[in-house]
N, C-alpha and C positions, 0 to 999 in steps of 0.2 A: 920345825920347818927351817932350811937354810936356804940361804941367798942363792945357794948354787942347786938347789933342787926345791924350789917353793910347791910344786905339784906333787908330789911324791907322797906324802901323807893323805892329802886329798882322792888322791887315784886308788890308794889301799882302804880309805875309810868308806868310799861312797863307788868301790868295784866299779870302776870305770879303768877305758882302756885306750890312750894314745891313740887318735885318729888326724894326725896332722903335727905339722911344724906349730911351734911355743910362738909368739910372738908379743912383744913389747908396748903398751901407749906411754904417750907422752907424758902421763903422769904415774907415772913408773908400775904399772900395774900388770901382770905380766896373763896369757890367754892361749889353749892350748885347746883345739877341737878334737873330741872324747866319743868315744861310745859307750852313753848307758843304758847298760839292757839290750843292747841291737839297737838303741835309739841314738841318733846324732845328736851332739849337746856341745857346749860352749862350757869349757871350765875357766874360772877367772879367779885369780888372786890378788885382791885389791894393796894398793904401792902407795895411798894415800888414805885419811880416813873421811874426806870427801868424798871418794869412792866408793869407801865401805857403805857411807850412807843410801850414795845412789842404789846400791844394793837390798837396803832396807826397803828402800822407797818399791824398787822392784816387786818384790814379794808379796807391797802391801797392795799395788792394781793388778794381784791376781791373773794376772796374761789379756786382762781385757784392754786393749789397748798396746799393752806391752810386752815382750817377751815373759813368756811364762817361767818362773823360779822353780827347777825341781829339786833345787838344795841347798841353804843358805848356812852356813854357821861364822860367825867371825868373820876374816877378811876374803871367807872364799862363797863362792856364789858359782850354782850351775844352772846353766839356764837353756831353756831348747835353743838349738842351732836354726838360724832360719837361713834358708839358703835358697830362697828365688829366687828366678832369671833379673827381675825387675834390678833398675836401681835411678834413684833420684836424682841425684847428681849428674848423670847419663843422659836421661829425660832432660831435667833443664841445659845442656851444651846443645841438645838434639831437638831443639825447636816446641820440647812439651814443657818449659819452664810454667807456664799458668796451670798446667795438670798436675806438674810438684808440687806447685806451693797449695793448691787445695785439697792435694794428698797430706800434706806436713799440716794440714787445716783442720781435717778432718780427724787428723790423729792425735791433735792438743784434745780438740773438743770431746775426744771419748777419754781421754787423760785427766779429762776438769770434770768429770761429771762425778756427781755425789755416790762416794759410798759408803755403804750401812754403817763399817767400825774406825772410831775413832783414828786420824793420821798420826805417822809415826813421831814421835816423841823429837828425830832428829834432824826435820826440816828447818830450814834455815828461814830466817823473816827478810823479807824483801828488803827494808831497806838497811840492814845489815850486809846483802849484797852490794850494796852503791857506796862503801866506806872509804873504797877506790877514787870515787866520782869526786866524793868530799876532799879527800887528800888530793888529788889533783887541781881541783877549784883553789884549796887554798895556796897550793904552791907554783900553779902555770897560770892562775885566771883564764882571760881570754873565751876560748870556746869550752874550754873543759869549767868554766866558774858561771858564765850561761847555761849549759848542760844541766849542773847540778842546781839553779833556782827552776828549774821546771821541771828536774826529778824529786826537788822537794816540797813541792805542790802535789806532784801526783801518787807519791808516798802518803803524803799527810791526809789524803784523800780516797784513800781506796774504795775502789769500785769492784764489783763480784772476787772478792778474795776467793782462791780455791789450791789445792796442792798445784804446782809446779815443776813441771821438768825439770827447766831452767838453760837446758841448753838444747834444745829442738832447731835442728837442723839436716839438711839433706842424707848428712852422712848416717844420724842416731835413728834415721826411721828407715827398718828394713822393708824388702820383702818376704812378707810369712807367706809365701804361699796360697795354700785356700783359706788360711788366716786371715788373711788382707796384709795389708801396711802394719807395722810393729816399732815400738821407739826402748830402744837400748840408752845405757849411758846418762840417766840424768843425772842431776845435778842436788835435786830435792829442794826444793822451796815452798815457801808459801807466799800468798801476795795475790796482787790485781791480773786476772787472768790475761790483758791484754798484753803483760811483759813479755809470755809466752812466746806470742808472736814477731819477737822485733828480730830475733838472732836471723830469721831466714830473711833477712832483705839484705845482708853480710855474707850469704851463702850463696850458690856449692863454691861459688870464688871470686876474686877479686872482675877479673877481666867481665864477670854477668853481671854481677853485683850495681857496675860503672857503665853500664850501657843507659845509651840517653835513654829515657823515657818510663825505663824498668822499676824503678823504685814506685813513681807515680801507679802504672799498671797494677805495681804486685797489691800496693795499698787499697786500692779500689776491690783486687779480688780478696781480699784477707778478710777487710771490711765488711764486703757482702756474703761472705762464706760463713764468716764468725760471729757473722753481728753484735760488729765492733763501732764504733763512734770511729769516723775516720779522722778529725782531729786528735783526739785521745791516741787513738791509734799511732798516728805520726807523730805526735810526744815520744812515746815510748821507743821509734825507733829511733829518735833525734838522741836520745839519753842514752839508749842502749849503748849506740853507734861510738858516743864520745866515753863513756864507762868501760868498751871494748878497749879502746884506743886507750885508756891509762894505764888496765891492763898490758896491755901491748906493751909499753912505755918502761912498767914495771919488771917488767920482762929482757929488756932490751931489743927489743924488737919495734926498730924503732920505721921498717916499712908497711909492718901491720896497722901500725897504729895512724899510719899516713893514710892508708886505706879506709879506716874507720873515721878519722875525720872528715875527708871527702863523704864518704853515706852522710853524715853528720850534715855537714853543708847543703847535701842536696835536702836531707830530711826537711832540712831547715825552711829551703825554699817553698820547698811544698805545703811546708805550714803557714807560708804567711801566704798563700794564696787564696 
């Protein structure tokens, strides 16, 4: 495989045939819509091996819940193309933001639920996720050194551990169709299933995210939907929100991470209410 045709072996190994323009994510993994068999599919050649992981993770929820895998080897994954009208992101600018988030609700909990064979070997533990959290506490304190004595409480204490996405958000749950809802792109973890939930009160964008009253609202439905502990709950977004932001930080990205401590703040307020 080369840099300048990463598809190319995969298209001759698994007879599949160019259905659309290549396109690029952000973490260098490149994605070209195929036809196999007459069927529409998603070919992917993962650019990170974070990726590759999420790829494993794929394969191992069998489409229930997730995009179904009809080809995995190494860093390339085909997986069906879902291509309904629907989209979340759309919903929540367009007045159904509380029907989002019980759609992204509905789509963890068929994701956490227990299956028969053992999970895959390359899940990552929760709080090997928050090393970010810690490096930042010890080098900014302030909000990010607050953050992490209450992700390290709620680390130390896990509650219903189950596999994890890890990044469930607007954009990673499609529509399948007569499928339903479907979630692309995790991340692969393990850990306290509540984590799940925090990335979507950071989502589909900054300007819904910061509307007064929204964060409160979405917790109340996450809460009731998930049946979650709504303190517990608002931990986990208060942690997320500051653990996103170090992120950010690490990044250079240093308006993301403005974004993320603001959620932060508000999380904050909510929980001491």
């Amino acid at each position: 495989m080369t840099d300048a045709d990463p598809f190319q072996p995969w298209l001759e190994r698994w007879t599949l045939t160019p259905d659309g323009a290549a396109f690029s994510t952000k973490f260098g993994s490149r994605l070209m819509p195929v036809r196999a068999g007459g069927a529409a599919a998603m070919l992917k050649v993962a650019g990170h091996p974070e990726e590759e992981n999420g790829g494993v993770l794929m394969a191992w929820w069998r489409g229930d819940g997730a995009a179904r895998v009809l080809q995995i080897e190494g860093p390339a994954i085909l997986l069906e193309r879902l291509s309904g009208e629907r989209d979340l992101a759309t919903m929540a600018r367009s007045g159904e933001d509380d029907a989002a988030t019980r759609v992204l609700c509905d789509t963890a909990m068929r994701l956490h639920a227990p299956r028969s064979g053992p999970p895959p070997a390359t899940l990552v533990p929760l709080d090997r996720w928050h090393d970010s959290l810690a490096q930042a506490a010890a080098s900014r304190g302030g909000l990010f050194a607050e953050a992490w004595r209450v992700a390290r409480d709620l680390l130390a204490q896990p509650r219903e551990a189950v596999v994890l996405h890890g990044d469930l958000h607007h954009g990673n749950v499609l529509d399948g169709g007569p499928r339903g809802w479907l979630a692309i792109d995790p991340k692969g973890l393990i850990g306290e299933r509540g984590f799940d939930y925090a990335n979507l009160f950071r989502n589909p964008d900054a300007e819904i995210a910061l509307k007064p009253g929204r964060l409160a609202r979405q917790a109340r439905i996450v809460a009731e939907t998930a049946a979650l502990e709504p303190g517990r709950l608002l931990a986990w977004v208060f942690t997320y929100a500051v653990l996103g932001a170090a992120w950010s930080l690490e990044g250079g990205h240093d308006a993301d991470a403005a974004v993320g401590l603001q959620i932060a703040e508000i999380a904050k307020a909510e929980m001491a209410r």
